[in-house]
C-alpha positions in Angstrom: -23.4 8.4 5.2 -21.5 10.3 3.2 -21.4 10.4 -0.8 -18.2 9.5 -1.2 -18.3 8.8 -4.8 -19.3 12.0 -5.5 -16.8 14.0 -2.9 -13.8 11.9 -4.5 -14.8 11.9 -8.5 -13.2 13.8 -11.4 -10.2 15.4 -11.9 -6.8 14.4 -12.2 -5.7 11.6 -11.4 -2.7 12.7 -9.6 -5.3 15.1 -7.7 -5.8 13.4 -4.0 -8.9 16.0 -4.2 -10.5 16.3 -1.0 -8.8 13.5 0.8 -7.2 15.8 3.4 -10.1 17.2 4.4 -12.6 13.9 4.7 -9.3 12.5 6.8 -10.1 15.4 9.1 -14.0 13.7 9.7 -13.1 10.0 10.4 -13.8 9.9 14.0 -15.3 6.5 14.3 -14.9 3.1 13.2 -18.2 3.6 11.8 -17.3 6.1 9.3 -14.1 4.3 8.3 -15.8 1.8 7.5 -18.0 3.8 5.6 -14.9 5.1 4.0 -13.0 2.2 3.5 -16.2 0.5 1.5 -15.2 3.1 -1.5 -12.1 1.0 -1.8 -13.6 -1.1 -4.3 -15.8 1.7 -6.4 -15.1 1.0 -10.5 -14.2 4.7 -10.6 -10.2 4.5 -10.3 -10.3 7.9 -9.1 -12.5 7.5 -6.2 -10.9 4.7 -5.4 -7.4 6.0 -5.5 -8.3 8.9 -3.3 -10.3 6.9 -0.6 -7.1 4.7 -0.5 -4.8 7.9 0.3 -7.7 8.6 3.0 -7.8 5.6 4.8 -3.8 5.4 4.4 -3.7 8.7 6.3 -6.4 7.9 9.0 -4.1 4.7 9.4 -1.3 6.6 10.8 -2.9 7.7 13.4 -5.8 5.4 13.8 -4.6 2.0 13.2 -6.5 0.2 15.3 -9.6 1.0 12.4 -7.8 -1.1 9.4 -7.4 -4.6 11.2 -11.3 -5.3 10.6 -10.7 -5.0 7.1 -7.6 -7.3 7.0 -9.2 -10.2 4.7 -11.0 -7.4 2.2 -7.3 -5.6 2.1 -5.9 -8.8 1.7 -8.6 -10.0 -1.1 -8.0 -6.3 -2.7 -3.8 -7.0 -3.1 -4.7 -10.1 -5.3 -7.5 -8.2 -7.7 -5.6 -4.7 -7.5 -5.3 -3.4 -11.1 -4.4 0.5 -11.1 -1.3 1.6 -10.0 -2.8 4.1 -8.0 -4.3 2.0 -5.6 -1.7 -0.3 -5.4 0.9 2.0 -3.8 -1.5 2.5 -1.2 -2.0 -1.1 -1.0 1.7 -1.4 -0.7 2.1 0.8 2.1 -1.5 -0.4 4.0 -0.2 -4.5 4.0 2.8 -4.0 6.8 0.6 -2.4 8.9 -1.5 -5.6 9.5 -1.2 -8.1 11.5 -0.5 -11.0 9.9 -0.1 -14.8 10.3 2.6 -16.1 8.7 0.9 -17.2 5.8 -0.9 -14.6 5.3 2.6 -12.7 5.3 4.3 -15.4 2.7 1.4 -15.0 0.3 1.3 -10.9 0.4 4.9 -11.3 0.0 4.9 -13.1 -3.1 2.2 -10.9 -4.5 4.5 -7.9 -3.5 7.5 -9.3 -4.8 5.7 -9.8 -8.4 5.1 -6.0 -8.8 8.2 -5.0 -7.7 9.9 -7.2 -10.1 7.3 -6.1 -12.9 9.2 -3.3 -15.4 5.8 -2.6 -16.6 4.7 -1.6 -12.8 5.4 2.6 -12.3 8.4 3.2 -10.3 5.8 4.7 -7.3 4.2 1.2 -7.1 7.6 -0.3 -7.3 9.4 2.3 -4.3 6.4 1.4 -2.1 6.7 -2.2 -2.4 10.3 -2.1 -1.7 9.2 -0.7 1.6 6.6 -2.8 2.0 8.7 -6.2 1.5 11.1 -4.7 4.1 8.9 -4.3 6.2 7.3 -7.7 6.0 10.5 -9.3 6.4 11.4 -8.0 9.6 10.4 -10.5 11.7 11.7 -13.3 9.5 14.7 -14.1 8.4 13.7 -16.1 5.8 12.1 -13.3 4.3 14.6 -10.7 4.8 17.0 -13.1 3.1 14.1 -13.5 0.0 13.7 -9.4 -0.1 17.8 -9.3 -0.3 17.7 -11.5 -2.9 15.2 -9.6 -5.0 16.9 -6.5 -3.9 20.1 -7.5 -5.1 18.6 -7.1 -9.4 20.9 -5.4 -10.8 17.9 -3.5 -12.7 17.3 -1.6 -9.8 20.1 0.3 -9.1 19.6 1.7 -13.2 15.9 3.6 -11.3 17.0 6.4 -9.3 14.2 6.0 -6.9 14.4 2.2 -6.4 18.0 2.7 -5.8 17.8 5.1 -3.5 14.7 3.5 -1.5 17.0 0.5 -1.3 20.1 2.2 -0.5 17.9 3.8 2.5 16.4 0.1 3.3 19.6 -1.6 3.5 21.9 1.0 5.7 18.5 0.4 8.3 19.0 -3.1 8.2 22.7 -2.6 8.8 22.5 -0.4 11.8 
């Protein structure tokens, strides 16, 4: 097992540090799980960059995240640091979900995005994230058109943008 703590520690905090490279070692459920574990280190660093990791390995590899679907899930309703949550943001869609499962990450999303005190990166991502939930139910496509209609949004470049993106998809 890898030292993880140590591989991912110090530095910037807008560093990813050596993310790409441990992405390139995660062959095996057993090492992302290994990885993943280092979600929940107290070091916001370490934690920030295994997120971007496990993000990456997701891509290509999603079949790896769904055993962690209830620790992800318990992780979006303890998440503190906006780095982790962006990742968070963009990990959620990418599970399968029941539909309550879905409702309740949806309401947790929906309360960053709507949080001014939240950074704008959190914010974009959960835009997306919300989207994405919603398309399967129209219920809560009408609930993320709702929240994207706040007029505070279109005063954030990048929210506006996101959303100008999000909603010409939904129209096509």
């Amino acid at each position: 097992m890898k030292d993880y703590a140590t591989i991912f520690s110090g530095g910037d905090l807008r560093s990813t540090g050596r993310a790409n490279e441990i992405v390139q070692t995660i062959k095996t459920q057993q090492t992302f799980d290994e990885l993943f574990a280092f979600l929940f280190y107290h070091d916001r660093r370490v934690a920030m960059r295994v997120a971007d990791a496990v993000e990456k390995i997701s891509m290509t590899k999603p079949a790896f995240l769904s055993k962690h679907k209830s620790q992800l899930l318990k992780l979006l309703n303890e998440a503190e640091n906006k780095e982790l949550k962006w990742h968070l943001a963009q990990l959620i869609p990418w599970l399968s979900l029941s539909g309550q499962q879905t409702q309740k990450a949806f309401k947790i999303l929906s309360g960053w995005m709507l949080n001014t005190s939240e950074s704008r990166i959190v914010r974009v991502n959960v835009m997306q994230a919300l989207f994405d939930l919603s398309a399967n139910s129209q219920k809560l496509r009408n609930k993320f058109l709702e929240l994207a209609s706040n007029k505070e949004f279109a005063a954030i470049p990048s929210l506006k943008a996101r959303l100008k993106k999000l909603l010409f998809k939904s129209s096509t």
